[in-house]
C-alpha positions in Angstrom: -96.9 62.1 -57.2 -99.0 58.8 -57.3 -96.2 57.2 -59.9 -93.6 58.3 -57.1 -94.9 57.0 -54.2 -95.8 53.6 -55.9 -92.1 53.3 -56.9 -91.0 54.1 -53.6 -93.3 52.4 -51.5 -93.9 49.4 -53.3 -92.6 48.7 -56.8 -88.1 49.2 -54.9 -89.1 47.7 -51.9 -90.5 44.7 -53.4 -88.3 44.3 -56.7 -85.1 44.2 -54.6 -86.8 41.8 -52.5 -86.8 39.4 -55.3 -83.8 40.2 -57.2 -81.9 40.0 -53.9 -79.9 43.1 -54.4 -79.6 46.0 -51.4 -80.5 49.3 -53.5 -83.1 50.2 -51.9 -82.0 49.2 -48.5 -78.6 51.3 -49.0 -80.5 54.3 -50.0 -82.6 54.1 -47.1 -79.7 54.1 -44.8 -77.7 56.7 -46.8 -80.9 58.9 -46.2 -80.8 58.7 -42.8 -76.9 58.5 -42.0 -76.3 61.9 -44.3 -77.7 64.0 -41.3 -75.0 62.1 -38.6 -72.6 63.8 -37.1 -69.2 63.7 -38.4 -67.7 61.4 -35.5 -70.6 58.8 -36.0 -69.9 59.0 -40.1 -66.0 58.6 -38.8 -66.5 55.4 -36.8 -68.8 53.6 -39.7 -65.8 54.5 -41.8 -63.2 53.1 -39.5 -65.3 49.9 -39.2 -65.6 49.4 -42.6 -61.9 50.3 -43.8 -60.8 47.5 -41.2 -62.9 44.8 -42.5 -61.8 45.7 -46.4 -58.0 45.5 -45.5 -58.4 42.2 -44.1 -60.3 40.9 -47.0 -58.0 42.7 -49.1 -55.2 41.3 -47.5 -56.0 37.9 -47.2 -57.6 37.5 -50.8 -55.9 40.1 -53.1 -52.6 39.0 -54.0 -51.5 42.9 -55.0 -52.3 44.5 -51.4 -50.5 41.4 -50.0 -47.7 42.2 -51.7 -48.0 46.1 -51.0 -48.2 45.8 -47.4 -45.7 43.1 -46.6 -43.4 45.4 -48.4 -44.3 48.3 -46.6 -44.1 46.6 -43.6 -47.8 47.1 -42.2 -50.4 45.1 -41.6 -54.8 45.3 -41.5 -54.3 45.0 -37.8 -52.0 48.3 -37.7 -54.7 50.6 -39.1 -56.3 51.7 -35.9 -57.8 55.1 -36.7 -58.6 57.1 -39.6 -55.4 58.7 -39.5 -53.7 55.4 -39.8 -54.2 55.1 -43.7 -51.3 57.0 -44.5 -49.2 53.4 -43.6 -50.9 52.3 -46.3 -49.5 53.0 -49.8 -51.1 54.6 -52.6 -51.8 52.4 -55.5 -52.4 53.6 -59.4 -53.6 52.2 -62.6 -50.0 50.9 -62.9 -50.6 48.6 -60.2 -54.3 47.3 -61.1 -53.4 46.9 -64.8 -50.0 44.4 -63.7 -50.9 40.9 -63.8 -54.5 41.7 -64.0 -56.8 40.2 -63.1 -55.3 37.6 -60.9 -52.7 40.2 -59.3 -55.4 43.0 -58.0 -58.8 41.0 -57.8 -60.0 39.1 -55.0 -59.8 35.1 -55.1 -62.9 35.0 -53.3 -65.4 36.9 -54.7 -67.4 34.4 -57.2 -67.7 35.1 -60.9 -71.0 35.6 -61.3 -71.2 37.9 -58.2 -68.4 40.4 -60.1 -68.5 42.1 -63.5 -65.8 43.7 -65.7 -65.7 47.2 -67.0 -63.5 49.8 -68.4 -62.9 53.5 -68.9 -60.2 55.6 -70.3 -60.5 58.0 -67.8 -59.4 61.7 -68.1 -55.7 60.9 -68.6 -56.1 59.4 -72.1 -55.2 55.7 -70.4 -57.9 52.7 -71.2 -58.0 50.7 -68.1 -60.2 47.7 -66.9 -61.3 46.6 -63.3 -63.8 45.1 -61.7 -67.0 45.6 -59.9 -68.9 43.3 -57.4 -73.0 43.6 -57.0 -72.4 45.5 -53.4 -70.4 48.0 -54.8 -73.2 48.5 -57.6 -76.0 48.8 -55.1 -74.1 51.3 -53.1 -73.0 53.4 -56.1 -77.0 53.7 -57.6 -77.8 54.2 -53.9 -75.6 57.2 -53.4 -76.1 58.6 -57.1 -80.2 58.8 -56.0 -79.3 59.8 -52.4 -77.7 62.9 -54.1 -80.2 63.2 -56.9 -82.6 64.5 -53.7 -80.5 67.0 -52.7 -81.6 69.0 -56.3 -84.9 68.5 -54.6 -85.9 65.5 -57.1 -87.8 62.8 -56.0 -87.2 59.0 -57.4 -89.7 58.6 -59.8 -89.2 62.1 -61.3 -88.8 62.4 -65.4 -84.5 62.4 -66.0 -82.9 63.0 -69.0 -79.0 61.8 -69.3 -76.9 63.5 -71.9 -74.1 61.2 -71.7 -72.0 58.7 -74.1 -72.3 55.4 -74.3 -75.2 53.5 -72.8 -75.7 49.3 -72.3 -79.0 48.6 -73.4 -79.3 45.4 -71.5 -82.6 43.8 -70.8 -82.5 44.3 -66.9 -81.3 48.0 -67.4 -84.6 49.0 -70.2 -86.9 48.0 -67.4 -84.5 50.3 -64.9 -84.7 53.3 -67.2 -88.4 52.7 -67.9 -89.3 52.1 -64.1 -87.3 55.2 -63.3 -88.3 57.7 -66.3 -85.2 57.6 -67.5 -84.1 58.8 -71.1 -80.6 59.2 -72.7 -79.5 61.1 -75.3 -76.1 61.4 -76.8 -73.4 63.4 -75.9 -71.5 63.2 -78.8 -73.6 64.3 -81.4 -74.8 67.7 -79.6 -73.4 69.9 -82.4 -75.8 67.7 -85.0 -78.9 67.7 -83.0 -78.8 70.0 -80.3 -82.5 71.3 -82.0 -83.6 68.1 -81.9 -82.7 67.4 -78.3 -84.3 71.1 -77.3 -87.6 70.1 -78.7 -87.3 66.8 -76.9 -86.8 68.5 -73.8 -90.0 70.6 -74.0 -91.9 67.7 -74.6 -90.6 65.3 -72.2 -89.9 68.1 -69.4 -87.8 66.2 -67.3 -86.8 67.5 -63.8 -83.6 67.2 -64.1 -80.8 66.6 -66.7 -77.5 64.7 -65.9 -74.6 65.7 -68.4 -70.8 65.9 -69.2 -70.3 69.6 -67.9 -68.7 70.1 -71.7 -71.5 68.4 -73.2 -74.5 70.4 -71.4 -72.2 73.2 -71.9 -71.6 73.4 -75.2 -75.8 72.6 -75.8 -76.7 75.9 -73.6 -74.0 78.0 -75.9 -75.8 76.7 -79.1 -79.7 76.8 -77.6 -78.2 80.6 -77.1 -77.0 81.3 -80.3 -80.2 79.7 -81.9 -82.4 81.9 -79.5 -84.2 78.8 -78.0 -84.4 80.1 -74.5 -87.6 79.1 -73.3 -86.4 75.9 -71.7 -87.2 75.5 -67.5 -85.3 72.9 -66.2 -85.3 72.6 -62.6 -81.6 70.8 -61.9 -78.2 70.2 -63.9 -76.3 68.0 -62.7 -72.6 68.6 -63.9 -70.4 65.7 -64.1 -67.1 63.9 -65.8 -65.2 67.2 -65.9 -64.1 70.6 -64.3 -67.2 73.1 -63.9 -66.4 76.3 -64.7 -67.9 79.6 -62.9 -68.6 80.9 -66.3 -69.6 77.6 -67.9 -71.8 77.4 -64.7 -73.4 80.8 -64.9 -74.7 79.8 -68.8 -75.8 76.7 -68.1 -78.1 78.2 -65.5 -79.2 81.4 -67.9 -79.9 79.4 -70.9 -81.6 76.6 -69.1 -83.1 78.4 -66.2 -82.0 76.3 -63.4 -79.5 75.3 -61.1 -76.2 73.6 -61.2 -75.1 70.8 -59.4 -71.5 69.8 -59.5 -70.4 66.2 -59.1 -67.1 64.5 -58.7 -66.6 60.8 -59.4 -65.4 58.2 -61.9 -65.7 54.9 -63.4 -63.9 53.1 -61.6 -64.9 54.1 -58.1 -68.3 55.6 -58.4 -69.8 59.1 -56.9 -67.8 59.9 -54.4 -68.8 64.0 -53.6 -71.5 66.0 -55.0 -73.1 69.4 -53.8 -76.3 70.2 -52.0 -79.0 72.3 -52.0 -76.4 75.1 -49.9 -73.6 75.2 -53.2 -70.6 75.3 -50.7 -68.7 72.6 -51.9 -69.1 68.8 -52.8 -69.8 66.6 -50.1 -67.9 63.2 -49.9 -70.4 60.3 -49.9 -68.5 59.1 -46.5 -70.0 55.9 -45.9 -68.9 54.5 -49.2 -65.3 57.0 -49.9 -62.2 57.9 -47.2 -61.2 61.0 -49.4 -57.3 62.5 -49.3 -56.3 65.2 -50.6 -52.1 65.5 -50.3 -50.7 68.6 -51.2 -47.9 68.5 -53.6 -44.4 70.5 -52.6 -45.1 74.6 -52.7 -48.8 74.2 -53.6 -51.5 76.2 -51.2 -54.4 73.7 -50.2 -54.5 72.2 -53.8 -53.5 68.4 -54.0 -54.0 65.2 -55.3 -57.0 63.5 -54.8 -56.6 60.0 -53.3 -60.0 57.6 -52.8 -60.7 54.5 -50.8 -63.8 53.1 -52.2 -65.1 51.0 -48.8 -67.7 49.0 -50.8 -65.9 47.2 -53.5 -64.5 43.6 -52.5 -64.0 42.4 -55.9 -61.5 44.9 -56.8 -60.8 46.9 -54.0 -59.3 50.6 -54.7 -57.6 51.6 -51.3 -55.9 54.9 -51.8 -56.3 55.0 -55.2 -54.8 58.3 -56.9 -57.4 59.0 -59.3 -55.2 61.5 -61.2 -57.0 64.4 -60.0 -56.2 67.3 -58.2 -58.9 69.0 -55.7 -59.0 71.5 -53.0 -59.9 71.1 -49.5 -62.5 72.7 -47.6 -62.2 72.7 -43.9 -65.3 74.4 -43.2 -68.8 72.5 -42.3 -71.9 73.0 -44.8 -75.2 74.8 -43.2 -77.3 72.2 -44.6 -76.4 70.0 -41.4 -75.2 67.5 -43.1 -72.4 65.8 -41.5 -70.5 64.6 -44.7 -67.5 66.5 -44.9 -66.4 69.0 -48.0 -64.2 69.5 -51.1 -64.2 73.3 -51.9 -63.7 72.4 -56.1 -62.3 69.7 -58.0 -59.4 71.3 -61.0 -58.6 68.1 -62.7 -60.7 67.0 -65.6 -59.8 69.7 -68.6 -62.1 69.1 -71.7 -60.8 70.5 -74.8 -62.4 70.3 -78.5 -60.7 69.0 -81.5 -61.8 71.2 -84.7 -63.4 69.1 -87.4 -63.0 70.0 -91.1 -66.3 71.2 -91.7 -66.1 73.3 -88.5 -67.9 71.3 -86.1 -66.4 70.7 -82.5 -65.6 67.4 -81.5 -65.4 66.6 -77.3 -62.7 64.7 -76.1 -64.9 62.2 -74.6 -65.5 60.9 -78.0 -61.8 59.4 -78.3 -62.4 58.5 -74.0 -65.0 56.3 -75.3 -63.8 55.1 -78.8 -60.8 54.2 -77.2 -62.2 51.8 -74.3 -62.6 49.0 -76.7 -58.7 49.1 -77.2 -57.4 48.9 -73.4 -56.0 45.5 -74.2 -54.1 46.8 -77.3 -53.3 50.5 -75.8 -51.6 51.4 -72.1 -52.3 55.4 -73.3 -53.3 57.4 -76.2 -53.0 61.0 -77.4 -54.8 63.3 -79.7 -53.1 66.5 -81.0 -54.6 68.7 -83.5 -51.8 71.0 -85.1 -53.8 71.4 -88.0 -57.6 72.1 -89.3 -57.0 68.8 -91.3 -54.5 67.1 -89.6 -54.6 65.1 -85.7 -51.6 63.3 -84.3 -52.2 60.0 -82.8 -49.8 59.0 -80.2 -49.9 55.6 -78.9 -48.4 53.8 -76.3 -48.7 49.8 -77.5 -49.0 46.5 -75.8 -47.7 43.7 -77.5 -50.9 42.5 -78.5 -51.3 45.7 -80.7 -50.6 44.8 -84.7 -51.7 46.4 -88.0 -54.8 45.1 -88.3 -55.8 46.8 -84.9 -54.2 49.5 -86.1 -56.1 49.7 -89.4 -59.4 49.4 -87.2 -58.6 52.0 -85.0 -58.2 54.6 -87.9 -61.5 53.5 -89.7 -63.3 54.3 -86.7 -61.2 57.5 -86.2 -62.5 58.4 -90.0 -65.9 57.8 -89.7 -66.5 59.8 -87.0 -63.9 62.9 -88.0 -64.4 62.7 -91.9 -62.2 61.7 -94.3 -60.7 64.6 -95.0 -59.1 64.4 -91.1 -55.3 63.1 -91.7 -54.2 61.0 -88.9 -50.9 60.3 -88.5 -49.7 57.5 -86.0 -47.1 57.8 -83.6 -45.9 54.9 -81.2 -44.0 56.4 -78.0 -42.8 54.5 -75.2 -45.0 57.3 -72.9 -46.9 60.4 -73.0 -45.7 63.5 -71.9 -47.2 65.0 -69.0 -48.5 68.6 -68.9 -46.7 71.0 -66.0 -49.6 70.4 -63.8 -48.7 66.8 -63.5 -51.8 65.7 -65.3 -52.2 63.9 -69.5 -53.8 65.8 -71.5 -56.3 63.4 -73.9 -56.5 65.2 -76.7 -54.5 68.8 -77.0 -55.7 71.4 -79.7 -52.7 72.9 -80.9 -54.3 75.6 -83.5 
């Protein structure tokens, strides 16, 4: 408890002091505004939305352009309510003419940084990122890291992909007792990873929901039970009830759901109470617009209110989610999602019988979002994938040629890959693209 209070009281307090950066002054407020009521949370939202559309509108060529054509203005958006004027943007938008067309003229360089993902539809994409919206995002990931009853300072262990080892963030993961091991190599040395745990005894583990899945079903199968891990926190794709209820037996812990993404942040997670994910209101307006015939289910649309570089302002992140309408008994006054469906893992089958997650291509592929608008992975047989591409004009043979060494290495060489350019990918009948699609 000494470590934690040092860190908290002195070591955060002081560090962002001299660094400059707001961390650990956004935390505090989050810690205090979570328990507002909804109408205070409402107005902070409000407030912030209005100042965002005019910076958006004034430095952001792309929401220019949107509103002028939709006829609507910063100064229109009066209430909460008032969004809908706005349009909803997509990758589409960000990745045309980027990054002059969706970035902000007036953030500086060095005050913005450029990242990627490939999300969960199989589509590399880049944005950017400014320092506030970095602060805010650790902020709210530790706000909600309390609400599994850690404390900062507490031993973590991240069983995720890949990880920047940066200077800056070694003293981060070092200050915060932070480790990481891989996601994708689970299947190779889940034993490994078990005997890690028991030393390191961390109290709590942040993982892909396949990846911490798939470790509980093989810790079962070996018999190596004897782990006590006092919070999972489930991320990157769709929990499961069942996947949920393993997790928790193998482990013995509990399961905390998140929603979020790369490009926006956290934007809900659950509480101690388990009755949905709370939005993380004073950083996210959440919509969720039901589609023609559907019953509460809808897509999920996200204003982040903290990034000025690149701002996402009803941003369809592809998802689909469910609404609550119902108010937790924690007290909290962030509102509710009742469950997030988008986000459908699937394994590819190697030759030698091992599983393979998606999020293995997600991440192989982010290197190639200047060569690649989408890709596709289908396994029709035990030695045989499908690789559908959709091409920019920068793509040529020699990318080609690298994309497929790296594809062998990993898969084996007795994994045929066969390339196929497309001018799209096919959508599933849920409206969603399917990564990688295991046909056998």
């Amino acid at each position: 408890m000494l470590y934690e209070f040092t860190l908290q009281k002195i070591a955060f307090p002081v560090s962002n002091a001299l660094m400059g950066r707001k961390f650990w002054r956004y935390y505090e407020e989050l810690s205090k505004s979570q328990w507002f009521k909804r109408e205070e949370i409402e107005e902070m939202q409000l407030k912030k939305l209005k100042i965002l559309l005019s910076h958006a509108y004034q430095t952001v060529p792309l929401y220019r352009e949107l509103m002028n054509k939709n006829n609507v203005r910063p100064e229109d958006i009066k209430n909460l309510k008032d969004i809908t004027k706005l349009p909803i943007v997509s990758k589409k938008d960000f990745r045309e003419g980027f990054p002059k067309r969706p970035v902000s003229s007036t953030v500086p360089k060095n005050k913005r940084m450029l990242d990627s993902t490939s999300g969960s539809t199989g589509s590399p994409f880049q944005f950017m990122r400014d320092i506030n919206f970095s602060d805010y995002s650790l902020a709210n990931t530790y706000r909600t890291y309390n609400w599994t009853g850690m404390e900062i300072g507490n031993k973590t262990v991240s069983l995720w992909g890949a990880h920047k080892v940066s200077p800056v963030i070694k003293v981060f993961d070092a200050m915060m007792r932070r480790k990481y091991l891989p996601s994708f190599d689970v299947e190779e040395n889940y034993k490994e990873y078990y005997f890690e745990l028991k030393r390191y005894r961390p109290y709590l583990i942040e993982a892909y929901s396949a990846s911490v899945t798939h470790l509980a079903k093989l810790l079962k199968e070996s018999g190596l039970t004897s782990l006590h891990i006092p919070a999972v926190i489930s991320s990157a794709e769709t929990l499961y009830p069942k996947n949920r209820k393993l997790i928790e037996e193998v482990l013995h812990t509990k399961v905390f759901n998140r929603y979020g993404s790369r490009e926006v942040g956290n934007v809900a997670h659950e509480c101690e109470k388990h009755s949905g994910l709370h939005i993380n209101a004073e950083s996210y307006i959440v919509e969720i617009i039901p589609e023609r015939g559907s019953k509460g289910k809808g897509r999920l649309i996200v204003t982040n209110l903290t990034n000025f570089a690149m701002p996402f302002i009803r941003y369809d992140t592809e998802d689909y989610a469910t609404p609550s309408g119902k108010e937790c008994s924690c007290g909290r006054g962030l509102p509710l999602i009742a469950n997030i469906e988008g986000r459908v893992t699937d394994f590819i089958i190697l030759p030698n019988g091992k599983d393979l997650s998606y999020l293995f291509f997600n991440y192989f592929f982010e290197q190639f979002g200047a060569y690649l608008l989408q890709f596709q992975i289908i396994q029709d047989k035990r030695d045989h994938i499908i690789l559908s591409i959709v091409p920019t004009a920068k793509y040529n043979k020699k990318k080609e040629k690298e994309i497929l060494r790296g594809l062998s290495k990993k898969l084996g060489q007795k994994m045929r890959i066969t390339v196929e350019k497309v001018v799209s990918i096919e959508k599933e009948k849920s409206g969603k693209l399917r990564p990688v699609k295991r046909l056998i």
